[in-house]
C-alpha positions as CSV (number, residue, x, y, z in Angstrom):
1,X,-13.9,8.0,38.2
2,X,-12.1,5.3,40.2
3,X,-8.3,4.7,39.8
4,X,-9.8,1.1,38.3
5,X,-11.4,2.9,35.7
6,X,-8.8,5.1,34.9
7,X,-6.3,1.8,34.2
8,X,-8.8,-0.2,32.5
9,X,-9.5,2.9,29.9
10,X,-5.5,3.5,29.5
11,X,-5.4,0.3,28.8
12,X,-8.3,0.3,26.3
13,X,-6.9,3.7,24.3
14,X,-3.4,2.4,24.0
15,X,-4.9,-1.6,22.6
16,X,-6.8,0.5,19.8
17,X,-3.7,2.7,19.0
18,X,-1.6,-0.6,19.0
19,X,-4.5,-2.0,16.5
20,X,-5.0,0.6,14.4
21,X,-1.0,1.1,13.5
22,X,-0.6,-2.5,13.3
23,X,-3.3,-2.7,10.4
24,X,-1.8,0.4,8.5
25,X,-3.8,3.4,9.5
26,X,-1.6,6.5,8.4
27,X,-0.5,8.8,10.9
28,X,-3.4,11.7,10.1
29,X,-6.2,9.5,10.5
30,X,-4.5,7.7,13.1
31,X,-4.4,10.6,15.7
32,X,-8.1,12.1,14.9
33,X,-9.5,8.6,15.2
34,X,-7.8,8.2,18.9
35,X,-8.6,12.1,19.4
36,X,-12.2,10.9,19.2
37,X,-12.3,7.4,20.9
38,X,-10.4,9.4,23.8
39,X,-13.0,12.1,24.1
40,X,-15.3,8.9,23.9
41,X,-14.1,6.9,27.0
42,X,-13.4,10.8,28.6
43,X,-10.1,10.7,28.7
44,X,-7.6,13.7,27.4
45,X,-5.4,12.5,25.3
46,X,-2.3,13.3,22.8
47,X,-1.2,11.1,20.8
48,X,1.7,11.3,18.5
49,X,2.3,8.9,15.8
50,X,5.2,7.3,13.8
51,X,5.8,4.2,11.6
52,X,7.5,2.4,14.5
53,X,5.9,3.6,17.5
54,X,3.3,5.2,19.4
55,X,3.6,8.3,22.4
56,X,0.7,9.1,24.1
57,X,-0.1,11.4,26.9
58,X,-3.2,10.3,28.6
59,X,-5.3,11.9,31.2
60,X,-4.5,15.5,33.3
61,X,-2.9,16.8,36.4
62,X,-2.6,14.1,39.2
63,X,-3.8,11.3,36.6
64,X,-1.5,12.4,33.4
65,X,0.1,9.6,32.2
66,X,3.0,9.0,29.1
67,X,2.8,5.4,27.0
68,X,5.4,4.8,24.7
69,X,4.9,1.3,22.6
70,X,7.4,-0.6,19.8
71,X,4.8,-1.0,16.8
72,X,5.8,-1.8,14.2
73,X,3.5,-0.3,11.0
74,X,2.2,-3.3,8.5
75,X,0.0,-2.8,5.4
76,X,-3.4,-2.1,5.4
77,X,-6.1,-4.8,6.6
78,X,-8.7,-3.8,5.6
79,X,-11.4,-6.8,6.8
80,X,-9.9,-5.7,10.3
81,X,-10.0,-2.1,10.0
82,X,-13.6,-2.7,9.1
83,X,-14.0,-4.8,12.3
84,X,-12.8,-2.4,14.3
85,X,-14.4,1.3,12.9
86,X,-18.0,-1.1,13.8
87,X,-16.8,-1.5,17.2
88,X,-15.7,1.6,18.1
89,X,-18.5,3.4,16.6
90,X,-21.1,1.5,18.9
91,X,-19.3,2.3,21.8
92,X,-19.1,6.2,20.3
93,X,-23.2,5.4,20.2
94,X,-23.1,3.7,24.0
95,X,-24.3,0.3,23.2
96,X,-21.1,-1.0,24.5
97,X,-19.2,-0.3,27.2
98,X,-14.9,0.3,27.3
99,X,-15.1,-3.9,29.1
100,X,-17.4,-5.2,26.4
101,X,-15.5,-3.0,23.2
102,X,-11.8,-4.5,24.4
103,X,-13.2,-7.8,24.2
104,X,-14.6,-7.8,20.8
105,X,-11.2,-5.9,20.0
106,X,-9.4,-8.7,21.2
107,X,-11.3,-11.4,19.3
108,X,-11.5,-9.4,15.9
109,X,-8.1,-8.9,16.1
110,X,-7.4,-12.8,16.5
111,X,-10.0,-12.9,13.4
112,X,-8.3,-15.6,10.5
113,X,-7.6,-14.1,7.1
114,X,-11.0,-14.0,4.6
115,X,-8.6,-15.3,2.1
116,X,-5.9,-18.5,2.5
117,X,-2.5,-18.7,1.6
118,X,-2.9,-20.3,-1.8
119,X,-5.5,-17.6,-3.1
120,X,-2.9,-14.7,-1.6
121,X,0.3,-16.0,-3.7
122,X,-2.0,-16.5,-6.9
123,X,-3.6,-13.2,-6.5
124,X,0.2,-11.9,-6.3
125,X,1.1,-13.8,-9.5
126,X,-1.8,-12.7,-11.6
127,X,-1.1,-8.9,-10.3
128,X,2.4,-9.0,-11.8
129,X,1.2,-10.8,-15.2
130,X,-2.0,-7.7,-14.9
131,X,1.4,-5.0,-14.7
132,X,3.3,-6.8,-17.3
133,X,0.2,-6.2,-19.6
134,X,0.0,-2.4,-18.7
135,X,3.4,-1.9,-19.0
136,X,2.4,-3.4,-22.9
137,X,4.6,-6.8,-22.8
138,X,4.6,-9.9,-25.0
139,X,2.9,-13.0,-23.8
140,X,6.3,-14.3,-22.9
141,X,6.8,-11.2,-20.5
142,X,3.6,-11.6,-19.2
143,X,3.7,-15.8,-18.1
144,X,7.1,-14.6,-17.2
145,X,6.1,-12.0,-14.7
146,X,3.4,-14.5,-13.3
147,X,5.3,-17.0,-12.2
148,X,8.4,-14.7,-10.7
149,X,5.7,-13.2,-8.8
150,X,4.7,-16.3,-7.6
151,X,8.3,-17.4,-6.5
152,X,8.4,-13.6,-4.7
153,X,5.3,-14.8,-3.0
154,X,6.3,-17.9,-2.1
155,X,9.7,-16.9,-0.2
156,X,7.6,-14.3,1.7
157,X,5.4,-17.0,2.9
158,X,8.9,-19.1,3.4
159,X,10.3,-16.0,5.4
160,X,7.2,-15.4,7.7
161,X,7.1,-19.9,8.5
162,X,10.5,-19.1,9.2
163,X,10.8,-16.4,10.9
164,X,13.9,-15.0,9.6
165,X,14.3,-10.9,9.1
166,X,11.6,-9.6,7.3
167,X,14.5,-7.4,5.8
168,X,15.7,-10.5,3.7
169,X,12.9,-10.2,1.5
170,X,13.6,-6.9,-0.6
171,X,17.1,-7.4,-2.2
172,X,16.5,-11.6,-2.1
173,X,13.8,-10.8,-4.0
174,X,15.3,-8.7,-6.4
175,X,18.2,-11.2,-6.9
176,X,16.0,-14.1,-7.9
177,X,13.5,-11.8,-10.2
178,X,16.9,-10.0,-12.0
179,X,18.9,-13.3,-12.6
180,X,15.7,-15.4,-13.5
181,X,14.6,-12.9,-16.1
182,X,18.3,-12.4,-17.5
183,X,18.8,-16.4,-18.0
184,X,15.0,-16.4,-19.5
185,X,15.8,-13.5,-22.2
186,X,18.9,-15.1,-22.7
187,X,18.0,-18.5,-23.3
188,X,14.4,-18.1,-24.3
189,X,14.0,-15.1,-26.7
190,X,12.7,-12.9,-27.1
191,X,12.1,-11.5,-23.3
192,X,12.5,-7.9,-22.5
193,X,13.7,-8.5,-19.1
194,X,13.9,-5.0,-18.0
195,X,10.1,-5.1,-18.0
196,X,9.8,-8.7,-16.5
197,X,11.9,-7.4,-13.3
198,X,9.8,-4.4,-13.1
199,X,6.6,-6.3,-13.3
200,X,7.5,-9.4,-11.1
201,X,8.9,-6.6,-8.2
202,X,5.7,-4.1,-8.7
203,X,3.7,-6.1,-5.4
204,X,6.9,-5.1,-3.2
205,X,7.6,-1.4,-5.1
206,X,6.9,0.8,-2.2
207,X,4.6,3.8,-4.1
208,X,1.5,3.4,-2.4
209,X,4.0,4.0,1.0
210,X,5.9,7.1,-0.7
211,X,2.1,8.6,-1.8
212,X,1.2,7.8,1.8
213,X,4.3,9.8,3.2
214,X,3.9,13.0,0.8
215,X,0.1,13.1,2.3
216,X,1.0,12.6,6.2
217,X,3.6,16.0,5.1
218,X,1.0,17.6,3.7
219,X,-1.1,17.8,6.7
220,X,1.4,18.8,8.7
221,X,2.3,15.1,10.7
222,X,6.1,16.0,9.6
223,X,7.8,12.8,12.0
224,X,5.7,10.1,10.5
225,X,5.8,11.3,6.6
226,X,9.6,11.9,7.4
227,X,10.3,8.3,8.6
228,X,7.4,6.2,6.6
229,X,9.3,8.1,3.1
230,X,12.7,7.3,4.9
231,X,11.5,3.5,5.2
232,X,10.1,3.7,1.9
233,X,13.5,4.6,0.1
234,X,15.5,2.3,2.2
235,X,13.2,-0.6,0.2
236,X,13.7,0.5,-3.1
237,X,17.2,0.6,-2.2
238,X,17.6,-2.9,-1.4
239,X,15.4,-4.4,-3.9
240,X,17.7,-2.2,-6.2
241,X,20.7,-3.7,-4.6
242,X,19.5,-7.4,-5.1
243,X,19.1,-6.6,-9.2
244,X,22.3,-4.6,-9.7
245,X,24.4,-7.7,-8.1
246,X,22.2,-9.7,-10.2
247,X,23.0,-7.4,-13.7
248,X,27.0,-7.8,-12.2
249,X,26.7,-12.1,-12.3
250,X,24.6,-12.4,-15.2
251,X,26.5,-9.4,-17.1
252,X,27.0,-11.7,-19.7
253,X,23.7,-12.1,-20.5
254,X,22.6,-8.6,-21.1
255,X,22.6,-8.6,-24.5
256,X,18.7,-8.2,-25.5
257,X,16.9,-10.0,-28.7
258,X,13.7,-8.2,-29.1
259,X,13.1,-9.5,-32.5
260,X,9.9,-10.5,-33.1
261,X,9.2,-9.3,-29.5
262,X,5.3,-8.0,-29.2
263,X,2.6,-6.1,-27.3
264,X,-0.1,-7.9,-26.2
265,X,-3.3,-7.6,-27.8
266,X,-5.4,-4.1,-27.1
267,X,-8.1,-5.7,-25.9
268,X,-6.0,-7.9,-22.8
269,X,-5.5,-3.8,-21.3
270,X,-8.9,-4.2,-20.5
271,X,-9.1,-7.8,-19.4
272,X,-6.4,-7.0,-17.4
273,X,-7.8,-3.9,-15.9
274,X,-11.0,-6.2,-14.6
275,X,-8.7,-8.7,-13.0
276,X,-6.0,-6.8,-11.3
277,X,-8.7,-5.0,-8.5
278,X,-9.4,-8.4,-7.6
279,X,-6.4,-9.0,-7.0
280,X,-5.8,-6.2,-4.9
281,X,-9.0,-7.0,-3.1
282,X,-7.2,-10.1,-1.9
283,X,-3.8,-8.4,-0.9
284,X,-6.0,-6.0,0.6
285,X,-7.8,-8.5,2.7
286,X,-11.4,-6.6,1.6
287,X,-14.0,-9.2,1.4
288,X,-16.6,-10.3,-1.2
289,X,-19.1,-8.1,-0.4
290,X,-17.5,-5.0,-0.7
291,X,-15.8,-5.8,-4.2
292,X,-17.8,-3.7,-6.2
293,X,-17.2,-0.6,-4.5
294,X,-13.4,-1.3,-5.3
295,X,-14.0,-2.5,-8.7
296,X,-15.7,0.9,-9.4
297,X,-12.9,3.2,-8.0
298,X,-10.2,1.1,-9.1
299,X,-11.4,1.5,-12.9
300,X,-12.9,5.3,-12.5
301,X,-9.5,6.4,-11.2
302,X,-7.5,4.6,-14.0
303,X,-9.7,5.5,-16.8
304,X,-9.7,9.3,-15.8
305,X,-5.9,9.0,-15.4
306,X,-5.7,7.5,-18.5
307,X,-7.7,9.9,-20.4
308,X,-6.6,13.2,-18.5
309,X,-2.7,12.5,-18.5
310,X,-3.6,11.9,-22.9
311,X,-4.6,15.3,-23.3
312,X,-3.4,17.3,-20.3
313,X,0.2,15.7,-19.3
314,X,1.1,13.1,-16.3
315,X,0.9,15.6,-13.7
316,X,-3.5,16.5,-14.5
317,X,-3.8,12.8,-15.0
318,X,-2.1,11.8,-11.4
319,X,-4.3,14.6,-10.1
320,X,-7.6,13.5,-11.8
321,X,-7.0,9.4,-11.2
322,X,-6.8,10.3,-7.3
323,X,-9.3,13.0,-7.0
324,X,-11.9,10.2,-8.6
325,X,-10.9,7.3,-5.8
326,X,-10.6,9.4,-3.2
327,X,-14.1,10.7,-4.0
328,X,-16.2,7.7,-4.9
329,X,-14.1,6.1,-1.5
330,X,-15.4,9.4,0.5
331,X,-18.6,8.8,-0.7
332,X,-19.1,5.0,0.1
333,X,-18.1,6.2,3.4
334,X,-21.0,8.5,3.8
335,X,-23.3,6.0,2.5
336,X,-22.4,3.0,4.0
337,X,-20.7,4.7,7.0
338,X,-17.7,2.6,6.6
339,X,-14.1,3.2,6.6
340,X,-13.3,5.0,3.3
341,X,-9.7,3.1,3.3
342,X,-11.6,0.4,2.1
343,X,-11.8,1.1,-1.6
344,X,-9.1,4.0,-1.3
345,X,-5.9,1.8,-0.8
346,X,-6.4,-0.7,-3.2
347,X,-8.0,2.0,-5.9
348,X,-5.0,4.2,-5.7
349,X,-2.3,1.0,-5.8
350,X,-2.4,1.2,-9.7
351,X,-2.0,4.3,-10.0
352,X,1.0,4.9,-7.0
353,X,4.7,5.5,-8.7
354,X,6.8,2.7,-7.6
355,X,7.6,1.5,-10.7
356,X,8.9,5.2,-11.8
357,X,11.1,5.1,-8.6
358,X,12.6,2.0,-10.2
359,X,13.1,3.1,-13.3
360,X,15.3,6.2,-11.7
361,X,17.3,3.1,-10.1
362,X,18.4,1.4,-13.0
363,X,18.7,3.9,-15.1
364,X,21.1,5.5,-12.8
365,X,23.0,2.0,-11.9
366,X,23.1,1.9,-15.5
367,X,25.3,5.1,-16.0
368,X,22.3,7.2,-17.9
369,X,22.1,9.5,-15.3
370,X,20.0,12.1,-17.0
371,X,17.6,9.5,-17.7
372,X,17.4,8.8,-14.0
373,X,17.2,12.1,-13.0
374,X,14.1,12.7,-15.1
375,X,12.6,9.3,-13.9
376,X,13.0,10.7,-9.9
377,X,11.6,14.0,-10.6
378,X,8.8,12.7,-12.4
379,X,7.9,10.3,-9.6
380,X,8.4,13.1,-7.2
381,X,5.4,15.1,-9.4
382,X,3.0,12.0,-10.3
383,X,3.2,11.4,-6.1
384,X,2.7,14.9,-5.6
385,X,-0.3,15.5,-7.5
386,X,-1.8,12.1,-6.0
387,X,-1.6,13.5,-2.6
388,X,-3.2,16.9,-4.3
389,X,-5.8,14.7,-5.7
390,X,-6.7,12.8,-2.6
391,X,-6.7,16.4,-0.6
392,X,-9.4,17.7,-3.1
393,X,-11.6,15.4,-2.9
394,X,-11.9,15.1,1.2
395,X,-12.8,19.0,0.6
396,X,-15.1,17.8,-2.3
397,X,-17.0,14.9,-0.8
398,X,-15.9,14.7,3.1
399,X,-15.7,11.5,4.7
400,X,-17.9,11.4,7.2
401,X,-16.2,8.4,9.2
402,X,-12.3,9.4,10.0
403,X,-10.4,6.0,8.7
């Protein structure tokens, strides 16, 4: 093998981890996917992996080579991790060469969005108003929650055309959702605007990273699930801090009317539980035709959650809800040899504890610290048995494609 060859293939190995940790690959599949593409292209390789970069040692002896690259991790793509898993697995079969698979790398990752900008900040909205209807809400809590999600999708757009610091989002975000709903149950009862904040803030709740974290621990990737739950609790703090200086200016307004305050009807649970996969299909950036596949573990995992944690407790319901996405997501990716991220990120985002990690939050900035307390610790256990779940069912029904 030429020197020539030897760069070009560097070159290739470190463009796919670049990729792959751009579009939200966690650390454990992250590693055995470049473990394989290296063995691939014939190249040893180690490759170490955390939220914010990549180290790899490539090649042996007089060839051995170190990479270090800045990366930062974003949220899962999963119309490009698609793209790429059909790349790499042709030139796994040899109908492309390392040339031919770094150019159709290059032009899938320059691939537009399957979903515009309009139909991403609606999707948000109608998520939030889906939550607020979970969370069992009035209609006023639920219109409410729609359109603060829209505003919180609207500066993230504003932020991005910007490009100011990505970290303004969190506690701006959780300024404008605590005031807004404060002033709205103040002036427009009745609004429970403990749950509107929680609702309107559940898209930028950071559970699906936390249940991510526990998993990467779990298998033994200690650097990664350290830092990615690190990261994780540095954003619920700031979105924390934005609605505790919102409580302190519109303290005032705290007094809550509930009277005549009521659930929406039984029936919306399950109008709502059709509508929010969609939505998550289009956060998710999974396209049309693969829908179903989502629709199905999406509503599988909450229904056995929901009828588990009835009889059994939180903790078998957790377990149960995850163990049925991770396995019908396991299986599609047998069947349809396709990435098993695919329906498993945006199956699992309902049932992810963010919103208990909240709750710890303010119950704690509220002074009811044993109430907090038992809010953290039960988040600690519903994550815990997700990442149980989700382990049980890749010894169940193994993937047989690694992302």
């Amino acid at each position: 093998m030429s020197d020539l060859d030897t760069e070009q293939k560097y070159r290739f190995l470190m463009h796919v981890a670049e990729l792959l940790h751009r579009n939200g690959t966690p650390s454990h599949r992250f590693e055995r996917v470049m473990a394989k593409i290296s063995k691939t292209v014939g190249v040893p390789s180690v490759f170490l992996y955390t939220p914010t970069s990549v180290v790899a040692s490539l090649g042996e002896g007089e060839n051995e080579r170190t990479f270090m690259r800045r990366v930062d991790s974003g949220t899962i793509d999963a119309d490009k991790l698609i793209r790429f898993d059909d790349i790499l697995e042709r030139l796994e079969d040899g109908k492309i060469d390392v040339s031919q698979a770094e150019s159709e790398l290059k032009f899938a990752e320059r691939a537009p969005p399957p979903y515009g900008t309009v139909m991403t900040m609606l999707a948000c909205a109608i998520a939030c108003g889906c939550v607020a209807i979970f969370f069992q809400g009035g209609w006023n809590e639920v219109w409410l929650s729609f359109v603060l999600g829209l505003a919180i999708a609207v500066l993230e757009w504003i932020v991005g055309k910007l490009r100011l610091e990505v970290g303004l989002v969190p506690p701006l975000a959780g300024f404008i959702v605590g005031i807004s709903s404060l002033a709205m149950a103040h002036w427009y009862p009745p609004i429970d605007y403990r749950l509107v904040t929680l609702s309107a803030l559940i898209i930028l709740l950071p559970g699906f990273t936390i249940t991510t974290s526990l998993t990467e621990l779990a298998c033994g990737h200690l650097s990664s699930g350290v830092a990615r739950l690190a990261g994780a609790s540095a954003l619920l703090l700031t979105l924390m801090m934005g609605v505790a200086i919102a409580l302190r200016v519109g303290g005032s307004w705290r007094e809550i009317h509930l009277e005549g305050l009521s659930a929406v009807p039984m029936w919306m649970q399950w109008v709502a539980l059709i509508i929010a996969p969609g939505c998550f299909c289009v956060l998710f950036r999974v396209r049309y035709s693969r829908w179903a596949i989502v629709f199905t573990a999406a509503i599988a995992g909450f229904l056995a959650a929901k009828v588990f944690g009835q009889y059994w407790g939180i903790e078998v319901g957790s377990f149960m809800g995850a163990l049925v996405v991770g396995s019908i997501s396991n299986l599609y990716a047998r069947i349809r040899d396709r990435p098993a991220l695919v329906p498993l990120a945006p199956g699992m985002i309902i049932l992810v504890p963010g919103s208990l990690g909240f709750r710890s939050l303010t119950a704690l900035l509220e002074q009811k610290t044993l109430e907090g307390i038992d809010f953290a610790f039960t988040m600690l256990i519903v994550a815990v048995s997700l990442v149980g779940g989700l382990l049980a069912s890749s010894a169940l029904v193994p993937p047989k494609r690694i992302l």
